[in-house]
N, C-alpha and C positions, 0 to 999 in steps of 0.2 A: 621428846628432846628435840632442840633446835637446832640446825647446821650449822656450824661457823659462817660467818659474813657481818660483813660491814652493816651498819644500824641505817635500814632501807626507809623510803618513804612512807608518808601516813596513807596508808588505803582502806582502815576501818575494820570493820568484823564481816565473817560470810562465816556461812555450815553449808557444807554438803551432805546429801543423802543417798545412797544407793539404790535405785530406782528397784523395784520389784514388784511385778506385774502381780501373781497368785499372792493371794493374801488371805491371814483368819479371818474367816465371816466371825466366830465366836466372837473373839476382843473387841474387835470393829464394833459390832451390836452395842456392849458396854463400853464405849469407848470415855463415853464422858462420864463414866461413875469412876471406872479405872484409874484416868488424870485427877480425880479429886484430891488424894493425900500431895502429886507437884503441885496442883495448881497455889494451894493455902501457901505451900513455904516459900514458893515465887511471890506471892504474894506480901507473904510479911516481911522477906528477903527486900522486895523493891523499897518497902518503907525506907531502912536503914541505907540503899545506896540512894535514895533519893537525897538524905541528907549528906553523905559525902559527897555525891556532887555537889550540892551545895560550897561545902570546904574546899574542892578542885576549883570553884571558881572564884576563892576568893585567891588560892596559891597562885592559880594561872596570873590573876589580873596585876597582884606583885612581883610576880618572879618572870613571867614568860617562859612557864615550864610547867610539866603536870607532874603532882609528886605520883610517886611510884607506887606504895601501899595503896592510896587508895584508888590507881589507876586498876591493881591488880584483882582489890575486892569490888568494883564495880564489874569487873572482867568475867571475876567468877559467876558473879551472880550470870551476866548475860549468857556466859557456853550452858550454865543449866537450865537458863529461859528459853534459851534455843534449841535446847535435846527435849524439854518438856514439851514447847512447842510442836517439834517435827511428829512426837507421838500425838498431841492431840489434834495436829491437825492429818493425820491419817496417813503420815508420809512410810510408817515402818510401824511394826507389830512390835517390836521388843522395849517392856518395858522400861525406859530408863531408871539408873542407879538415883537417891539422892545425893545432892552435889555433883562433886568431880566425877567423869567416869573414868577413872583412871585405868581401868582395865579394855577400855573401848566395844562395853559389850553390848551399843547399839551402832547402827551402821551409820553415823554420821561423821563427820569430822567440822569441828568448832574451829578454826583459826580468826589470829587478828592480828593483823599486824600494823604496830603504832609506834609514835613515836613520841621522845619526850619532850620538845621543843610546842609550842603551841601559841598561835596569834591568839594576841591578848586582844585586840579590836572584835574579833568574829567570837570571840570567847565571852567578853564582857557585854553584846548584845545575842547572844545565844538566844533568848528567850523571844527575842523580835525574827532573828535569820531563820528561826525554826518555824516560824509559821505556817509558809508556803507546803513543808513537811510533813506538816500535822494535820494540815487539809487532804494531802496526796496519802498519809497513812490511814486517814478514815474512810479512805473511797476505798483503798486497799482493803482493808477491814472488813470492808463490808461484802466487798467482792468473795473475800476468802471464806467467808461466812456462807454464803451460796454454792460457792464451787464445793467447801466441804460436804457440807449436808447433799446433793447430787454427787460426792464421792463416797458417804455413806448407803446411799441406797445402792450404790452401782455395787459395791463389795458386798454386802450382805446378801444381793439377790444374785450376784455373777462369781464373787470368789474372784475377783480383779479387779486390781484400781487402773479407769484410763490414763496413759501417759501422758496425756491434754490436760486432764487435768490434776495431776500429780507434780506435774512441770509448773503449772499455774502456783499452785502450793507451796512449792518449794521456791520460787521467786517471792511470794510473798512475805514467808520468812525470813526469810533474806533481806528484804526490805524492812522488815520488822527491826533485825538486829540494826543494820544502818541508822535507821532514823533514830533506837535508843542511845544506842553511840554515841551520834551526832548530841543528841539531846541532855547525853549524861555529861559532855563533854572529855571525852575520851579518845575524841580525833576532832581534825579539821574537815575532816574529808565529807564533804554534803551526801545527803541519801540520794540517790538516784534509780529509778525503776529500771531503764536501762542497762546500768551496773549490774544486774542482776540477772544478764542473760546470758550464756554460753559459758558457763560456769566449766571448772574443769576438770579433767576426771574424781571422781571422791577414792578415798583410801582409804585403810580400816584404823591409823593410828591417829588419835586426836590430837593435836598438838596446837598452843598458844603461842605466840609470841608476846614479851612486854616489853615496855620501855627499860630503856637502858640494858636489857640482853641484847644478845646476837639473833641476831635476823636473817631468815633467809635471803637472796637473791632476787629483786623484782623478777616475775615472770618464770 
């Protein structure tokens, strides 16, 4: 549930994760057989909001607004890209729920807070602005690619993940959701690696924000 307040600026998506040193060597070892049943429905999930953004950008580019429905099911899909994510990339043992975790029974928290107003100029050349993005998300990619695999052997042979590189991870994801955001058109707010660091304490309740609800307070 969201606080009362005034409908705040577009700042995008972020997930936090609760940092935890001791970790299952067991799940770790199978970690990528474990993620197989999310990874397929993230999968065939992204089909379908590929095509609603498609539709947000033809609303955007008439209206100067993002409709709400499909602001919401693009939304969903990313908080469960994002918890599937944080498990496969080795952030936290518990496996996530499919869909919503309504009950917050892994330790991340999903927010985003956006708005419904949206530039139809940056909107209507999304697919040119996002370039620059898509090059800084493949070097990202590939980094998180390495730091994972060097945080799997670290758990499996020590029974701890380094905070070096757990912190790497967890920016990376982070990044991940920005640039899809940015790319699904579901804010203005550009991905920035930056953005991504000094994050703020994580909490145990997950909670969204969407267009046209109440939003919390900048800061």
């Amino acid at each position: 549930m969201t606080a009362p307040a005034t409908f705040a600026s577009d700042q995008g998506a972020d997930i936090q994760v609760q940092f935890t040193e001791p970790r299952n060597r067991l799940t770790v070892a199978f970690r990528l057989i474990l993620v197989i049943p999310h990874a397929i429905i993230v999968g065939l999930w992204s089909y379908a909001v590929l095509f609603a953004a498609v539709g947000q950008w033809f609303v955007v580019l008439f209206t100067g607004k993002r409709n709400r429905g499909i602001w919401e099911f693009c939304n969903n899909w990313l908080g469960y890209a994002g918890r599937v994510y944080t498990y496969e990339f080795l952030l936290h043992d518990e496996w996530p729920p499919i869909g919503e975790d309504r009950i917050n029974s892994t330790p991340t928290r999903y927010t985003f807070q956006g708005g419904e107003d949206a530039n139809r100029l940056t909107n209507a050349l999304r697919i040119i602005w996002a370039i620059p993005a898509v090059i800084i998300w493949y070097l990202v990619a590939l980094a998180i690619f390495f730091v994972a695999i060097a945080s799997w052997f670290a758990i499996v042979f020590t029974g701890r993940h380094p905070k070096g590189m757990w912190d790497f991870l967890q920016r990376g994801t982070r990044y991940y959701l920005q640039f899809m955001s940015y790319t699904l058109l579901m804010t203005d707010a550009y991905p920035s690696w930056s953005a991504t660091e000094a994050p703020t304490p994580p909490v145990t309740t997950d909670t969204r924000t969407l267009p046209g609800s109440p939003l919390p307070p900048p800061g």
